[in-house]
Residue frames as a rotation matrix with the C-alpha (Angstrom) as fourth column:
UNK 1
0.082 0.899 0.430 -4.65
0.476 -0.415 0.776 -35.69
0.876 0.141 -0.462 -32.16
UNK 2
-0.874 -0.463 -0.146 -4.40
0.361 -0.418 -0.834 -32.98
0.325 -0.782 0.533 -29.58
UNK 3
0.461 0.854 0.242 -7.04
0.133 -0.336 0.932 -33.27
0.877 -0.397 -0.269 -27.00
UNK 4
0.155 -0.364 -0.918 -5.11
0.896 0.442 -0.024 -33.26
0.415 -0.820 0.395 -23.73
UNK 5
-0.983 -0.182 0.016 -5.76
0.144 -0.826 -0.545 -29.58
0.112 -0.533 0.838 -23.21
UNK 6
-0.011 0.946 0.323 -9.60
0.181 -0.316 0.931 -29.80
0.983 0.069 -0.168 -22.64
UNK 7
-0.749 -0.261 0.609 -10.56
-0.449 -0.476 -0.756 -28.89
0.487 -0.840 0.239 -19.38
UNK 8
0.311 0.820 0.481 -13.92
-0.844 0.471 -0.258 -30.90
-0.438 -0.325 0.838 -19.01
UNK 9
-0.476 -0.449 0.756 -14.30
-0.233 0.893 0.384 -34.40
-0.848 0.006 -0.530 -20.23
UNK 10
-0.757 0.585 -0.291 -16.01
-0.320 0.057 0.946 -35.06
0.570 0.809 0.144 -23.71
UNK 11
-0.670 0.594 -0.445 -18.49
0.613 0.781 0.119 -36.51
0.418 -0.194 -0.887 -21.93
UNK 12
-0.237 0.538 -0.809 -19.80
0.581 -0.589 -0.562 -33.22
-0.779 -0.603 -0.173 -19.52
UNK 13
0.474 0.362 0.802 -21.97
0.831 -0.486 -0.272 -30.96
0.291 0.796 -0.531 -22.29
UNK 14
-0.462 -0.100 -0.881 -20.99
0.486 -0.859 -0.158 -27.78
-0.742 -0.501 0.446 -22.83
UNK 15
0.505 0.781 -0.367 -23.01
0.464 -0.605 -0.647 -24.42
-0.727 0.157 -0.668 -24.30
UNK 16
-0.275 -0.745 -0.607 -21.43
0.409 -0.662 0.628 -22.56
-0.870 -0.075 0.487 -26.87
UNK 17
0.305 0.502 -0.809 -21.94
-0.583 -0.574 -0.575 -20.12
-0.753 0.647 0.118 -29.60
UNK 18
0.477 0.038 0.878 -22.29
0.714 0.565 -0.413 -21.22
-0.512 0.824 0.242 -33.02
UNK 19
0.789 -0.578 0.206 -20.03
0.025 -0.304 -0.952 -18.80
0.613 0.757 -0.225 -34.46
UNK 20
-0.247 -0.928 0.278 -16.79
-0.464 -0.138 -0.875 -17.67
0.851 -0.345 -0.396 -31.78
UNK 21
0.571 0.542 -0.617 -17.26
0.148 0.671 0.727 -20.43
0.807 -0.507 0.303 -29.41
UNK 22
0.982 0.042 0.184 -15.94
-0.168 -0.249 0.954 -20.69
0.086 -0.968 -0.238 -25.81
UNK 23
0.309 -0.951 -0.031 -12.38
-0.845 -0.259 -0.468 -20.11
0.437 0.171 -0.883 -24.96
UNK 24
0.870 -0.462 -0.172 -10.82
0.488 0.856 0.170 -24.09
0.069 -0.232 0.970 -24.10
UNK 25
0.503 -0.840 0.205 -7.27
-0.778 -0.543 -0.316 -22.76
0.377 0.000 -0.926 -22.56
UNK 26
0.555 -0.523 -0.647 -4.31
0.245 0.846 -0.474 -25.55
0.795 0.104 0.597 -22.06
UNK 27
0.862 -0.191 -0.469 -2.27
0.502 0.204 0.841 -26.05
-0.065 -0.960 0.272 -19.29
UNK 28
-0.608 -0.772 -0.185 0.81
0.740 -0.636 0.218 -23.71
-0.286 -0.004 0.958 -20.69
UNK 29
0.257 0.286 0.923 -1.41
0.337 -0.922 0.192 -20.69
0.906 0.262 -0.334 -20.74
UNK 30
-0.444 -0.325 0.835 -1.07
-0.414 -0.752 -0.513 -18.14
0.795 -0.573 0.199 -17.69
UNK 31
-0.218 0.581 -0.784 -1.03
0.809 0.557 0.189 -19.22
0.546 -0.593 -0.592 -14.41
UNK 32
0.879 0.460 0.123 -2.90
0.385 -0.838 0.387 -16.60
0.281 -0.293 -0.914 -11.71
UNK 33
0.775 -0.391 -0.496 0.39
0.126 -0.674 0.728 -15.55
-0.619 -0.627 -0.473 -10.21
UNK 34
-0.323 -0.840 0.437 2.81
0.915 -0.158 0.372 -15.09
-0.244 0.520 0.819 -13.65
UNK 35
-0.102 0.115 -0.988 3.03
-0.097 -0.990 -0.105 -11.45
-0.990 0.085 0.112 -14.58
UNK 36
0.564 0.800 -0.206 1.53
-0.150 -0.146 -0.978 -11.01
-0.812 0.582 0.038 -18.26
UNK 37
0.578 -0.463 -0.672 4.01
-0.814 -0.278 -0.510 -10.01
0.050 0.842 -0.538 -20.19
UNK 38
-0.386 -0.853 0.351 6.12
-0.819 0.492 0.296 -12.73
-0.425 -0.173 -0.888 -19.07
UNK 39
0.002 0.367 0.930 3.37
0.167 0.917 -0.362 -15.00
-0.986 0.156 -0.059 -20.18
UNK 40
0.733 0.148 -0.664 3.38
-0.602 -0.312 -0.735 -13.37
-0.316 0.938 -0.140 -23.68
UNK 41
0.372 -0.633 -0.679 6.70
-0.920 -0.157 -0.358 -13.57
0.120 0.758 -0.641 -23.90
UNK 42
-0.554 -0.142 0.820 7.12
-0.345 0.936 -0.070 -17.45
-0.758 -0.322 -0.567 -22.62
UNK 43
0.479 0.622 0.619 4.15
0.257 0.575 -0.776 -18.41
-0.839 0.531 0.115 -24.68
UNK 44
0.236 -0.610 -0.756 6.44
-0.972 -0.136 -0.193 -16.50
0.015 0.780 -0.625 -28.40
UNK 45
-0.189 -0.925 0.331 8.85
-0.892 0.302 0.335 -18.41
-0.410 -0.232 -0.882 -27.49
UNK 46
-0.340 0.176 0.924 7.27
0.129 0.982 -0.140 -21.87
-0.932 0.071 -0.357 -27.36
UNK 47
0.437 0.821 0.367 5.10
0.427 0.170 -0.888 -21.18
-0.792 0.545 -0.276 -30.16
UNK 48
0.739 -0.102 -0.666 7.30
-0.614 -0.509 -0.603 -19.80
-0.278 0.855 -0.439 -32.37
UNK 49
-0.554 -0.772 0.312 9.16
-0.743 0.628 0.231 -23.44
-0.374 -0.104 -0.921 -31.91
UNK 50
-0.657 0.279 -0.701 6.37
-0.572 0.421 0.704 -24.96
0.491 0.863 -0.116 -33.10
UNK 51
-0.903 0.429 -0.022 4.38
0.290 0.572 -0.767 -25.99
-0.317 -0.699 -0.641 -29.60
UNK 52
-0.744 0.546 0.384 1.13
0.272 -0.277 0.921 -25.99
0.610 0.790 0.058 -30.89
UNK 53
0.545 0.449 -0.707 -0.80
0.838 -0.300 0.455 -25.64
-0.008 -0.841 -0.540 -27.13
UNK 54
-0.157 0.008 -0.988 1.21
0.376 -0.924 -0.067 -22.45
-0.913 -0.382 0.142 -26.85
UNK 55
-0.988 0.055 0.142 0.33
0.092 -0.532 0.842 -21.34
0.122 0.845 0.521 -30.28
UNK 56
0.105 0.981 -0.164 -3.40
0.761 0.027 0.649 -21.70
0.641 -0.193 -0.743 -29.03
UNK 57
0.157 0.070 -0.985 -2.68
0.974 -0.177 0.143 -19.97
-0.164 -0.982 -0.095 -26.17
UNK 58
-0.696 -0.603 -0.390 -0.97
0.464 -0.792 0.397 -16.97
-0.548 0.095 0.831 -27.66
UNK 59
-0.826 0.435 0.359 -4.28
-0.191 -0.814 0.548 -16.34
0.531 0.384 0.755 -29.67
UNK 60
0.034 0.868 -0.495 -6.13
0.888 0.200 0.413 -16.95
0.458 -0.454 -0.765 -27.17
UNK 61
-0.159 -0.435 -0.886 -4.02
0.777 -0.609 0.159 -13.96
-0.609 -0.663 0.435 -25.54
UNK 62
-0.964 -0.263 0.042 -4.22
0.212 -0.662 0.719 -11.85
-0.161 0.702 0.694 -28.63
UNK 63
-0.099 0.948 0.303 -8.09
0.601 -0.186 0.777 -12.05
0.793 0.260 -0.551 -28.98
UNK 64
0.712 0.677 -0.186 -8.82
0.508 -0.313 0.803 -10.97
0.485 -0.666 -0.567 -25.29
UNK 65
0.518 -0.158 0.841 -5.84
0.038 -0.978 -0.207 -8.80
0.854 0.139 -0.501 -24.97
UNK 66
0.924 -0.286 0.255 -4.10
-0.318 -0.200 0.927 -10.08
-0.214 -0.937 -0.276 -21.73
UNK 67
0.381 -0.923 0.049 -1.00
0.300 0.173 0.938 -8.72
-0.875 -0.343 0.343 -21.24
UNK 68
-0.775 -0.625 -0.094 -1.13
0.356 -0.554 0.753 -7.06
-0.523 0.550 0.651 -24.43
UNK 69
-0.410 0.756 -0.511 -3.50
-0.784 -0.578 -0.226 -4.96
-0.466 0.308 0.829 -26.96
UNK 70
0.299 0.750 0.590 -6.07
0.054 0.604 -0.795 -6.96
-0.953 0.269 0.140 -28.57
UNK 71
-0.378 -0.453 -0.807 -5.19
-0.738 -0.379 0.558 -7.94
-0.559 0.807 -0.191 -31.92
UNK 72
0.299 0.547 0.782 -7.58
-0.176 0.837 -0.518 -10.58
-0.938 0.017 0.346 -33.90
UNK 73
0.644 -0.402 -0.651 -5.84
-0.675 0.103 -0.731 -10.24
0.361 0.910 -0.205 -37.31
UNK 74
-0.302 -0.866 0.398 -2.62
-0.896 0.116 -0.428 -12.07
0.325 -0.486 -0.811 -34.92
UNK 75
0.003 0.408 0.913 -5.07
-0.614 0.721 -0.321 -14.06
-0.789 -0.559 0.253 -33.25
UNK 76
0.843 0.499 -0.198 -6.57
-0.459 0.477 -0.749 -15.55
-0.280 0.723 0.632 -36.34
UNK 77
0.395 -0.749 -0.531 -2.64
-0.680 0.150 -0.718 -16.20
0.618 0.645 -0.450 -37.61
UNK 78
-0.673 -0.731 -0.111 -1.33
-0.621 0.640 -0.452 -18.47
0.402 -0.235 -0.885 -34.64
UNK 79
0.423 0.675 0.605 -5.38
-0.385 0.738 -0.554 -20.15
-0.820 0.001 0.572 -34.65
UNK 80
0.766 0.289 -0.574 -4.30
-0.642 0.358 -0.678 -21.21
0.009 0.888 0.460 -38.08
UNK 81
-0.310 -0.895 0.320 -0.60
-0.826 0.088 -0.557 -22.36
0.470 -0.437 -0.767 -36.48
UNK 82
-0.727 0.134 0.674 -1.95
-0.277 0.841 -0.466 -24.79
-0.629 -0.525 -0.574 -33.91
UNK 83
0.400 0.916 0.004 -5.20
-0.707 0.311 -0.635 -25.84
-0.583 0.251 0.773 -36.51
UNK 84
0.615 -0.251 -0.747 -3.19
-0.726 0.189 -0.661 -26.51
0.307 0.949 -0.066 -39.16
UNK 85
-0.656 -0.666 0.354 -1.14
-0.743 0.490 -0.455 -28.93
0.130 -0.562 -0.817 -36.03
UNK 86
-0.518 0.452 -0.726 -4.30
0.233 0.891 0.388 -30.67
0.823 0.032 -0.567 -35.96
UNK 87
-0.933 0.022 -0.358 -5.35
0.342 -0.240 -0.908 -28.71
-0.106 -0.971 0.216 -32.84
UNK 88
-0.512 0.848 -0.134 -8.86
0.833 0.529 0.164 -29.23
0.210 -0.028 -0.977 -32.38
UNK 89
0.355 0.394 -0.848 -10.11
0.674 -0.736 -0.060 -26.27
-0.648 -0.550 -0.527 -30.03
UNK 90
-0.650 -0.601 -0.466 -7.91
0.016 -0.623 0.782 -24.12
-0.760 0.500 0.415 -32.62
UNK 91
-0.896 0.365 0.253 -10.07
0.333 0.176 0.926 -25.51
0.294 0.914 -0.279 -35.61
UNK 92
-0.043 0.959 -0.279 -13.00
0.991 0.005 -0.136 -24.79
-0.129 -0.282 -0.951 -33.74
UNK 93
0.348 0.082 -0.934 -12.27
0.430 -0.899 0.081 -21.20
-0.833 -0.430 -0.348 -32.75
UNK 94
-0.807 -0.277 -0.521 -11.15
-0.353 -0.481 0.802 -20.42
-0.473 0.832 0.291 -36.37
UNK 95
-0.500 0.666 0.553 -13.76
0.835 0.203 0.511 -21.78
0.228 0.717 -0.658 -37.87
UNK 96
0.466 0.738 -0.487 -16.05
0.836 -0.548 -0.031 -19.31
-0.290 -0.393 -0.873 -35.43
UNK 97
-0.143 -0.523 -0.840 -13.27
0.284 -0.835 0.472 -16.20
-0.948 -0.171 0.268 -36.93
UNK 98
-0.959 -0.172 0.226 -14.37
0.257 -0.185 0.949 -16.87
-0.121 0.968 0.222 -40.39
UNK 99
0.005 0.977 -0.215 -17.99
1.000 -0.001 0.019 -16.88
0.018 -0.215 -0.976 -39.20
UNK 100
0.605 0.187 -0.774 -17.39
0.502 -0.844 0.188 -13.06
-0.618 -0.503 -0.604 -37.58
UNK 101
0.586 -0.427 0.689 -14.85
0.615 -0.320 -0.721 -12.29
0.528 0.846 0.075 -39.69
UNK 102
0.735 -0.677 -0.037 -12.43
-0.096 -0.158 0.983 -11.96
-0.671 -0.719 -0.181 -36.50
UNK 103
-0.107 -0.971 0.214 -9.09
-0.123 0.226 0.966 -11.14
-0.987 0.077 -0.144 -37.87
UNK 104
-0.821 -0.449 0.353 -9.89
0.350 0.092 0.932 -12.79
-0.451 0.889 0.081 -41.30
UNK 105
-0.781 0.605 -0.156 -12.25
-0.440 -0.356 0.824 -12.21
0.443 0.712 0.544 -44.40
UNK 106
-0.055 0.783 0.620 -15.63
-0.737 0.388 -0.554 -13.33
-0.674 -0.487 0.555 -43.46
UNK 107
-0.133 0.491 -0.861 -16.33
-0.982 0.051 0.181 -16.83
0.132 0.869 0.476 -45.26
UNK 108
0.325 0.485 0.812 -18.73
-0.812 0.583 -0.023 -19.56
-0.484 -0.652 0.584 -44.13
UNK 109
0.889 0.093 -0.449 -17.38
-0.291 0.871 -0.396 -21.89
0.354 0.483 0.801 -46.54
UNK 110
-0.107 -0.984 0.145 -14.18
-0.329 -0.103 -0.939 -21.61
0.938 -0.148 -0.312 -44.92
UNK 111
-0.193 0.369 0.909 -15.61
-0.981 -0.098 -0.169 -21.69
0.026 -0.924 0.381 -41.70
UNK 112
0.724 0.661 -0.194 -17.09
-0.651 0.749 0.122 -24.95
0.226 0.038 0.973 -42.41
UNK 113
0.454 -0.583 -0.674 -13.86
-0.241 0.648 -0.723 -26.54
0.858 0.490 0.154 -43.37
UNK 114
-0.787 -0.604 0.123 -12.20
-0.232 0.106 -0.967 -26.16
0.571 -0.790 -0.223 -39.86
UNK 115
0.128 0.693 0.710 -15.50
-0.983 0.181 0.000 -26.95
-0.128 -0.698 0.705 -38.46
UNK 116
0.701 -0.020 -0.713 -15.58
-0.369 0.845 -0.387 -30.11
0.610 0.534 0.585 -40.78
UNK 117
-0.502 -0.864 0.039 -11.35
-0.274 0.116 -0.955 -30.70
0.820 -0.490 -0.295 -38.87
UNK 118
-0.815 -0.159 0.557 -12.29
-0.578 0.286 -0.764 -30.30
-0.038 -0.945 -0.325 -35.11
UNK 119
0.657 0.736 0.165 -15.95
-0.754 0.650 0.101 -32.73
-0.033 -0.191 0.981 -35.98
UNK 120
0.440 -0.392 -0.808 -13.81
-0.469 0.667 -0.579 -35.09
0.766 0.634 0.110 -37.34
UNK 121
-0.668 -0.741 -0.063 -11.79
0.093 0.001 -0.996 -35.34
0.738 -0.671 0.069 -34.06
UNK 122
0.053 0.910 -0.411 -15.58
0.789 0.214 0.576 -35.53
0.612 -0.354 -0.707 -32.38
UNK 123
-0.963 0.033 -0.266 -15.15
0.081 -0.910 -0.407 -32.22
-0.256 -0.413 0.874 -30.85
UNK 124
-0.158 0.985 0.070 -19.28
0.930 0.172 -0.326 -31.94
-0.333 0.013 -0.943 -30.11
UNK 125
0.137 0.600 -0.788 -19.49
0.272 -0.788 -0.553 -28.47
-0.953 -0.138 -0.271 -30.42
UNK 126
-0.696 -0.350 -0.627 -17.88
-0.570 -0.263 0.778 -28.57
-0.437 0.899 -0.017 -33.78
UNK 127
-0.895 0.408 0.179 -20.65
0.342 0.371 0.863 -31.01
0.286 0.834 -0.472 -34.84
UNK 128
-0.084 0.739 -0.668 -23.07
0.842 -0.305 -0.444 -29.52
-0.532 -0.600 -0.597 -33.48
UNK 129
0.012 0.131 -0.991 -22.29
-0.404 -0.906 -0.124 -26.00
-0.915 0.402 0.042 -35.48
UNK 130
-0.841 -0.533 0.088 -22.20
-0.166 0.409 0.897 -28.23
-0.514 0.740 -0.433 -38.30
UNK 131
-0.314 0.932 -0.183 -25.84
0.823 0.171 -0.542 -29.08
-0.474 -0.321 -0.820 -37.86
UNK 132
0.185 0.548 -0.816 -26.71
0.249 -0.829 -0.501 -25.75
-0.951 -0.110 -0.290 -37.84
UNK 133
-0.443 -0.481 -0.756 -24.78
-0.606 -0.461 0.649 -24.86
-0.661 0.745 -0.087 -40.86
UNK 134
-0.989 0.052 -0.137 -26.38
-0.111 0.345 0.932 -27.34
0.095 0.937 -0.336 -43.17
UNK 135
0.056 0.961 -0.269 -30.15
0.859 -0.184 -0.477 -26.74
-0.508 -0.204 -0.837 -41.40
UNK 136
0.585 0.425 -0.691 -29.31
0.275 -0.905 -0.324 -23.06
-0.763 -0.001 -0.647 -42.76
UNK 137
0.498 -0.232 0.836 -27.50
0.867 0.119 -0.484 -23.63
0.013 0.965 0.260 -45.92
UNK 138
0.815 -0.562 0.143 -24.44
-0.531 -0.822 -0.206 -21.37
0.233 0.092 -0.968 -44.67
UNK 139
0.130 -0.933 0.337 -21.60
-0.824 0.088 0.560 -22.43
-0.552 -0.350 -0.757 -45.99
UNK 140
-0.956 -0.111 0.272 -22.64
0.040 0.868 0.494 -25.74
-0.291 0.483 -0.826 -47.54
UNK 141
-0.889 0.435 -0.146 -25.56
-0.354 -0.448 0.821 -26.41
0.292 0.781 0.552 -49.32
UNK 142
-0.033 0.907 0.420 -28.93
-0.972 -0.126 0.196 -27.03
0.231 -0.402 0.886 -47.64
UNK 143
-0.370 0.070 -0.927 -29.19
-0.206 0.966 0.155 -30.54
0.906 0.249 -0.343 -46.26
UNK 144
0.396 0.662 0.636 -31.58
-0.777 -0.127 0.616 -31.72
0.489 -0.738 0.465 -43.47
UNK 145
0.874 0.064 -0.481 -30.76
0.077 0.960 0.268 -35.07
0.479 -0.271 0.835 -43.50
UNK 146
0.201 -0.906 -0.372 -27.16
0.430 0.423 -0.797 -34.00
0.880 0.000 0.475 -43.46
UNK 147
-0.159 0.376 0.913 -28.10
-0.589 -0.778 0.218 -31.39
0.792 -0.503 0.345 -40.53
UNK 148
0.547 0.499 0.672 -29.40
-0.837 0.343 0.426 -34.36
-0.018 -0.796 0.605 -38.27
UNK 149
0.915 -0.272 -0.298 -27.05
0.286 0.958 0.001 -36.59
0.286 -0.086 0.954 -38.73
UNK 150
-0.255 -0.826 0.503 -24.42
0.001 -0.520 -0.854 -33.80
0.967 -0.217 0.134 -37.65
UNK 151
0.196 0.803 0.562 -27.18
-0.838 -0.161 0.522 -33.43
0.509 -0.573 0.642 -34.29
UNK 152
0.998 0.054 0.015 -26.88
-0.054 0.844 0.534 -37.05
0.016 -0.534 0.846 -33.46
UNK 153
0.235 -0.952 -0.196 -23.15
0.616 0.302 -0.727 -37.00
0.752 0.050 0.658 -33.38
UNK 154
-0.607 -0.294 0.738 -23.21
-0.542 -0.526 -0.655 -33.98
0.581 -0.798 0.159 -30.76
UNK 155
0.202 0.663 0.720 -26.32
-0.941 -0.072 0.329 -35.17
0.270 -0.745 0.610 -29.23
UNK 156
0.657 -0.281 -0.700 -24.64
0.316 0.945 -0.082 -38.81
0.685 -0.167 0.710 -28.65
UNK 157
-0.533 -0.842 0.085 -21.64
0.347 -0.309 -0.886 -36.73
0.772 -0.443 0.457 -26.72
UNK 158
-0.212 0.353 -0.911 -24.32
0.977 0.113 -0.183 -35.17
0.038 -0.929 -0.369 -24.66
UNK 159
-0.999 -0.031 0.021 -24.69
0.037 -0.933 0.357 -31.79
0.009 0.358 0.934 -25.97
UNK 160
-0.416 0.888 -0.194 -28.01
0.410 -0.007 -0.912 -30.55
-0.812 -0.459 -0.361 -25.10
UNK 161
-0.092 0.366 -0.926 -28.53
-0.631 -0.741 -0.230 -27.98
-0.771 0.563 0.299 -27.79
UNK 162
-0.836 -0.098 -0.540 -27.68
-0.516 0.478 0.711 -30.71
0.188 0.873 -0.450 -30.00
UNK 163
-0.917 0.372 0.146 -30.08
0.328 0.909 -0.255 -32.86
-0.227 -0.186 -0.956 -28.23
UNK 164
0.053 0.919 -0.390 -33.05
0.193 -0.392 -0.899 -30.40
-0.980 -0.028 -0.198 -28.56
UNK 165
-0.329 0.112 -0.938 -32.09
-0.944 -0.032 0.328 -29.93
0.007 0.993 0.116 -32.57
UNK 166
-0.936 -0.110 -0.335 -32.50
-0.243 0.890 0.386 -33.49
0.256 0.443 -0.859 -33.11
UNK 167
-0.583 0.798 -0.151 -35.83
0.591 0.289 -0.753 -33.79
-0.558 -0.528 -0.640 -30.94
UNK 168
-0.067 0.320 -0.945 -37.04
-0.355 -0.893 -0.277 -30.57
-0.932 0.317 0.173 -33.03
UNK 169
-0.599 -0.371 -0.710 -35.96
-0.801 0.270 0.534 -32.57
-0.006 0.888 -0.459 -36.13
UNK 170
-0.829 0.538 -0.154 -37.73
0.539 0.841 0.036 -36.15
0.149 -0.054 -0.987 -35.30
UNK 171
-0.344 0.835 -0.429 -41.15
0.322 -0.324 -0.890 -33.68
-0.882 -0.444 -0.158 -34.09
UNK 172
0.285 0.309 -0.907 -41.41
-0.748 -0.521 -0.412 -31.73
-0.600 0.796 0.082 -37.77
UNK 173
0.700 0.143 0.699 -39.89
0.530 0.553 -0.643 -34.79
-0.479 0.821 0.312 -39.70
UNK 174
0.917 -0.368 -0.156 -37.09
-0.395 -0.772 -0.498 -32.47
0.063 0.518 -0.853 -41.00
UNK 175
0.073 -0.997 -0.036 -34.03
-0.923 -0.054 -0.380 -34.59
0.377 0.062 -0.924 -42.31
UNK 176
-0.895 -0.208 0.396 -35.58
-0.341 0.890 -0.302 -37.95
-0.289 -0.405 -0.867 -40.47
UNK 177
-0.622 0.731 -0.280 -38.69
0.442 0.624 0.645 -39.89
0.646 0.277 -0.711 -40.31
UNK 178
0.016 0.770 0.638 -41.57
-0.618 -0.494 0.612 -38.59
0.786 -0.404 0.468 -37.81
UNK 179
-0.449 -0.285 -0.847 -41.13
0.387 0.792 -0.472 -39.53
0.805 -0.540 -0.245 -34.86
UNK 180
0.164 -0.246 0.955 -42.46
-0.633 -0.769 -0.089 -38.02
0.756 -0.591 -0.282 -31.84
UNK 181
0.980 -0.185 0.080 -41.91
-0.028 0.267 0.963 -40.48
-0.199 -0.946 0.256 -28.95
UNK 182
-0.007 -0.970 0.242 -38.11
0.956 -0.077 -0.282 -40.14
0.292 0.229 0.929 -30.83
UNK 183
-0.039 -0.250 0.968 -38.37
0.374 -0.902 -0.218 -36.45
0.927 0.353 0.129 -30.41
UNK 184
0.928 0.234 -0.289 -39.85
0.261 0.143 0.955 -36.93
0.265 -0.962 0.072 -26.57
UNK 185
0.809 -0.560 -0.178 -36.95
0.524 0.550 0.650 -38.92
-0.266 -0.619 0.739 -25.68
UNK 186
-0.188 -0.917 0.351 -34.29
0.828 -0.341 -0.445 -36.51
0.528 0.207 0.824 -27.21
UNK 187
-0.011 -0.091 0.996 -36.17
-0.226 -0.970 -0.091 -33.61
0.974 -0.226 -0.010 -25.51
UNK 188
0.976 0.148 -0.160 -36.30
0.127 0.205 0.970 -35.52
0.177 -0.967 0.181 -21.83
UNK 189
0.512 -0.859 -0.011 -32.74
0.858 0.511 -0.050 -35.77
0.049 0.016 0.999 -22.40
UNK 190
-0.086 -0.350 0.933 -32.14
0.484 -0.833 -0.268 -32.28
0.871 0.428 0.241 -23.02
UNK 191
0.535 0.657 0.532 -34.43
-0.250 -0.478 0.842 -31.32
0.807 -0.583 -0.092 -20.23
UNK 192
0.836 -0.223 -0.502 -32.42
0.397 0.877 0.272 -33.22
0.380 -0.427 0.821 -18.15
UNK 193
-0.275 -0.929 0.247 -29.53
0.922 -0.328 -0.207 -31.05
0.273 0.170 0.947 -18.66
UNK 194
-0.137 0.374 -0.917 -31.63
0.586 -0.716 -0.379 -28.05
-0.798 -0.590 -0.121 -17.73
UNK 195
-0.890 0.094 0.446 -32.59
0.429 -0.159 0.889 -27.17
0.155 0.983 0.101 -21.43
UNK 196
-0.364 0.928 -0.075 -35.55
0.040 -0.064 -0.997 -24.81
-0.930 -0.366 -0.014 -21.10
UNK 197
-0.378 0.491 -0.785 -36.44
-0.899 -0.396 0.186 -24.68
-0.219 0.776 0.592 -24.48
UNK 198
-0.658 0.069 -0.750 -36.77
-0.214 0.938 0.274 -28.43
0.722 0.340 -0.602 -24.03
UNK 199
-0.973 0.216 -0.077 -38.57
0.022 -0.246 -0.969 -27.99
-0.229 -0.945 0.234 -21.08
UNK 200
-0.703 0.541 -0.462 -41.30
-0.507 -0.836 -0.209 -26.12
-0.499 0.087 0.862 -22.99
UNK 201
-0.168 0.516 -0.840 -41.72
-0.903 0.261 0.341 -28.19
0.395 0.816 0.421 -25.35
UNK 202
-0.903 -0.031 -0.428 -42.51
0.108 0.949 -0.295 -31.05
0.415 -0.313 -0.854 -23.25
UNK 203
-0.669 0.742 -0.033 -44.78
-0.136 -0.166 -0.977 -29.14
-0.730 -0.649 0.212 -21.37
UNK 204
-0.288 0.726 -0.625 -46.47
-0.929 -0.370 -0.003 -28.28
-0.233 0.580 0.781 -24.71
UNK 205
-0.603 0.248 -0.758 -46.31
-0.123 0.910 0.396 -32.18
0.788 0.332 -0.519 -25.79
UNK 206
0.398 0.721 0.567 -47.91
-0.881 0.129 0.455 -33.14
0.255 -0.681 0.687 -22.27
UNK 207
0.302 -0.409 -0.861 -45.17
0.255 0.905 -0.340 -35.19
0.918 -0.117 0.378 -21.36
């Protein structure tokens, strides 16, 4: 399982879109003082051998274009390279290319599947978009319950957003039991993290 290129710890939340999520780059990507092209053409190399951190890297290079022309059809081909290695952050960031239809066809059911890969491998932000995807029946087929029980798997990692779905979920009963002093305690938790939308809704509870 190839986590050893994260840059935070599973443990520190992080924010990210629910379709092309934040770039996670590995220690063999560019350092500040290698000249581009050389990093292209170092990062080929490895990755066309079969390193699967420089096959991330190279579409990480191809999406945003450093050191050469943007190219998200490419990208999308050497995300599927390191995903298909098991490479977590890869599965993520392809899942978010079928979302946008970066590079490939748009299709959320696809999308799911590599979301489905980097949850598996607790990557929060992958359950977390999982959440979302079965709260909005894109991609998979409407399920609350299954929705919040994607929520409590990010919001256990510490993922705020996740924590305010779940607190949003236990407040309306959507997918759990009613709960609010459950829904409180997931939004204090958010709030904590500097969630204003959790914020608010404390204020509004009068907690």
């Amino acid at each position: 399982m190839h986590r050893n290129n994260r840059n935070s710890s599973k443990n520190i939340p992080r924010r990210r879109s629910a379709a092309f999520a934040d770039v996670r780059t590995s220690s063999s990507a560019e350092s500040p003082a290698e000249n581009p092209a050389e990093s292209v053409k170092r990062l080929r190399k490895a990755a066309g051998q079969g390193d699967v951190h420089a096959q991330y890297n190279l579409a990480v290079t191809y999406y945003f274009g450093k050191g050469l022309e943007k190219d998200p059809v490419e990208a999308a081909r050497w995300l599927r390279k390191a995903a298909g290695q098991g490479h977590a952050d890869a599965q993520l960031l392809l899942g978010g290319a079928y979302v946008l239809g970066k590079g490939v066809t748009k299709d959320p059911a696809e999308a799911v599947r590599w979301y489905r890969k980097a949850a598996g491998q607790r990557d929060a932000d992958a359950q977390y978009i999982l959440g979302l995807a079965y709260a909005l029946g894109n991609g998979v087929r409407k399920d609350l319950a299954e929705a919040a029980r994607w929520y409590r798997k990010a919001a256990d990692q510490g993922l705020a957003d996740a924590q305010y779905k779940l607190g949003t979920a236990y407040l309306s009963g959507n997918g759990v039991a009613k709960n609010p002093a459950e829904a409180a305690r997931w939004f204090r938790m958010a709030a904590g993290q500097g969630d204003a939308k959790a914020r608010e809704t404390l204020k509004i509870l009068g907690q």
